[in-house]
N, C-alpha and C positions, 0 to 999 in steps of 0.2 A: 391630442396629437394629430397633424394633417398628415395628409398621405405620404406626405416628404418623409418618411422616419428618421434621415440623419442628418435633419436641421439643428443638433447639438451632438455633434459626432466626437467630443472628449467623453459625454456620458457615457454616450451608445457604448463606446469601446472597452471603457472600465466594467459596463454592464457585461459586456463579451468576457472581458477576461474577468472578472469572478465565475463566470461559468466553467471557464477553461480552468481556471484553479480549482475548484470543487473538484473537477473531474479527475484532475492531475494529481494529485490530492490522494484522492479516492484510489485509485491504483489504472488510472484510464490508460492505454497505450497513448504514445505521442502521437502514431499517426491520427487516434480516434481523435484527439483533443483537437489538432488541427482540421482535418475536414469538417467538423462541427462549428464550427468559429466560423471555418470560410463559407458554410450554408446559409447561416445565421446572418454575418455581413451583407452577402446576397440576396437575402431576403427582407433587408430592412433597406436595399436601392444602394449601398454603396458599389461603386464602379468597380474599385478592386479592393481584395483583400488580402494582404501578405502578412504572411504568421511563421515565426519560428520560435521550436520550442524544443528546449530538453527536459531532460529529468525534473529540474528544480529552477528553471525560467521562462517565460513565454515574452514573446517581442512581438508586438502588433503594430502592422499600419495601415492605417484605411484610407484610401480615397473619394470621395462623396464625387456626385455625378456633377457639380457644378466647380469641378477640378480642386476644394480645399484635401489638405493632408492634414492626419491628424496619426499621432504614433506615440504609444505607452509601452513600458517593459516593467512587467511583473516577478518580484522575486518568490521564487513558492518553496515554503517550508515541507518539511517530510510529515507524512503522517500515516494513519492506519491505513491498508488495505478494505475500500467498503464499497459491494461491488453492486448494493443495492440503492448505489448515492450514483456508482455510474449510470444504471439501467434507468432510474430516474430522469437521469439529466437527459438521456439519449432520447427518452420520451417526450421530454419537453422540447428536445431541438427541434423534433419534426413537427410537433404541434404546429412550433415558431415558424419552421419555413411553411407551414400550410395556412397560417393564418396569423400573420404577424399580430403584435398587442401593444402597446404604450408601454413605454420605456417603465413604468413605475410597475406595472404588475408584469413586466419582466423580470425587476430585478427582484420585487418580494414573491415571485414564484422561487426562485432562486435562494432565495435567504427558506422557504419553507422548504428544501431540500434538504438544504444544510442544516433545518436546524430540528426537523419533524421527522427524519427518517429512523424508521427503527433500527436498534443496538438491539445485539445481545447480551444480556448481562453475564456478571461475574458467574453467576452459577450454573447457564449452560455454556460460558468458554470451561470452565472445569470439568463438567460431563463430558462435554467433547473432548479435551485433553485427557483423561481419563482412558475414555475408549481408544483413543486415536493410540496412547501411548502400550495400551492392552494389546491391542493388535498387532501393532507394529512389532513385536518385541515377542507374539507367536508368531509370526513370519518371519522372523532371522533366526527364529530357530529356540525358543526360548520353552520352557515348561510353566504349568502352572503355576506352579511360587515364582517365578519371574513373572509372569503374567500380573499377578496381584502386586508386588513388589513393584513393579513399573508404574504401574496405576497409582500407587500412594507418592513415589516419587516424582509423579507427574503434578500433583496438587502441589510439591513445595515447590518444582518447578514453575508453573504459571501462578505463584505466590511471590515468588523471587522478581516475575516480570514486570506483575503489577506493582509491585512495589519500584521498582523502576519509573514504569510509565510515571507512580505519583509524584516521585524527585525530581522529572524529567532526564533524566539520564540520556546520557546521546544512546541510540540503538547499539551501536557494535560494541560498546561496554558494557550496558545491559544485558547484551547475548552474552558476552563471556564471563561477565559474574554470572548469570545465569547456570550458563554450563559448568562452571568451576564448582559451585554449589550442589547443580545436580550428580555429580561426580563423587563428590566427597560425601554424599549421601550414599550413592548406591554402595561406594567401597564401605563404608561403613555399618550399612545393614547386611552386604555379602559376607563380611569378614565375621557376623554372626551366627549367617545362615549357611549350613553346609552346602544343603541342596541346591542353591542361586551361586549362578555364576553373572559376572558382572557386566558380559562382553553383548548377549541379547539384550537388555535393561537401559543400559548407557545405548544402546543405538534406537531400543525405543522411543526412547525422552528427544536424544539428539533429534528425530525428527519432526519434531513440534518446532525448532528451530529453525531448520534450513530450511532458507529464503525462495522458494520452489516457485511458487505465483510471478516473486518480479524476475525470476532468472527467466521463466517461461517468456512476462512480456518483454524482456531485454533481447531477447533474441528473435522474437518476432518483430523487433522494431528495427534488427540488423537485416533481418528479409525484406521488408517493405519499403528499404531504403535508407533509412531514420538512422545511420551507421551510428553517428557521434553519441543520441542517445540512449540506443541499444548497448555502445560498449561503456559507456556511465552506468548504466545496471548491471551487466555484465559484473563489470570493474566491484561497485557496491555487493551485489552478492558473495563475488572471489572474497571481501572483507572480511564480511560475516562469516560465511565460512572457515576463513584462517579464523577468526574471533571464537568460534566453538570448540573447530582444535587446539589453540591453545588453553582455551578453558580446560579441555578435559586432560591434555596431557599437567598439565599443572597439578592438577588436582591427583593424578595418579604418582606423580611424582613425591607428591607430599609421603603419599603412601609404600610408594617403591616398590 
């Protein structure tokens, strides 16, 4: 590669926005996804770089210093929150602007992001939900048979999700079969157990649910400017949310 870096500025740019998708992806704020793009452009000599991006598209167009335009629009699908694929990416962007690299071991640094970062697997998301749902459920007030009650109802909760995730099921129906499930479980084990009452248990589990992370970056993307796609996650979490509550009044309904 000569010193020119965007003497093939269709590449270049598709290489940029696979980054920006990874990142968007991953759960990166918009604002992050674009300043990173437009450091990157900068650093491989393009003159300008103009990026817009919401929740689920990014729009590039670069201009190279001997006045060509070149301009892609990526569509990005939803995915998990993975915040060790952003950290990642943020460390190769400065790499990139301190020492730019040839377009081919940009893009397969980039692919060894996406394809080499560590997962959690299925048995500490269950410890975690476990604990998460133990605690939450003595903090609203719950006693120890809820406490252990919460925690078993937790594992068929994140059993119900997984199984989801493997149907692909859209998300806000997954949270509400979800919910609907975890629901009819706890009424079901309450309705045996004197001691447990239903109302700490069901708000333990509920919050393994609610969508806290993207509500938090939707509204820091309504501070920073980013209004359109700060209120697209806003909008999306309000979803999920209605998707919980009607999960559980359904299921309480059944029961009456």
């Amino acid at each position: 590669m000569s010193n020119n870096y965007n003497t093939d500025g269709d590449r270049m740019i598709d290489c940029f926005l696979n980054l920006g998708e990874l990142m968007l992806r991953a759960g990166a704020e918009v604002n992050r996804v674009e300043d990173t793009i437009r450091r990157i452009g900068h650093a491989y000599e393009f003159e300008r770089v103009e990026i817009f991006t919401i929740n689920n598209m990014i729009s590039l167009t670069v201009i190279s210093n001997d006045g060509r335009v070149y301009t892609q629009t990526r569509r990005v699908s939803v995915a998990a929150v993975d915040l060790e694929k952003v950290a990642r990416a943020n460390e190769l962007s400065r790499q990139i602007c301190a020492h730019p690299v040839p377009l081919e071991e940009f893009k397969a640094r980039i692919a060894d992001i996406a394809e080499n970062t560590r997962h959690y697997g299925k048995r500490m998301r269950y410890i975690a939900s476990v604990v998460s749902a133990t605690a939450f459920t003595v903090f609203f007030g719950g006693n120890w048979v809820e406490a252990l009650i919460s925690g078993a109802v937790s594992i068929i909760l994140v059993t119900c999700m997984l199984f989801s995730d493997r149907l692909k099921i859209r998300p806000i129906i997954a949270i509400l079969v979800s919910a609907f499930v975890m629901t009819m479980c706890v009424q079901g084990v309450t309705h045996f157990v004197e001691a447990a009452t239903m109302d700490s248990i069901i708000m333990g589990n509920i919050m393994l649910l609610i969508p806290g992370l993207a509500l938090t970056t939707s509204i820091r993307d309504v501070i920073t400017g980013d209004t359109v796609a700060g209120l697209m996650g806003i909008c999306d979490a309000l979803l999920k949310a209605f998707a919980i509550a009607v999960g559980c009044v359904s299921a309480m309904l059944i029961f009456k």
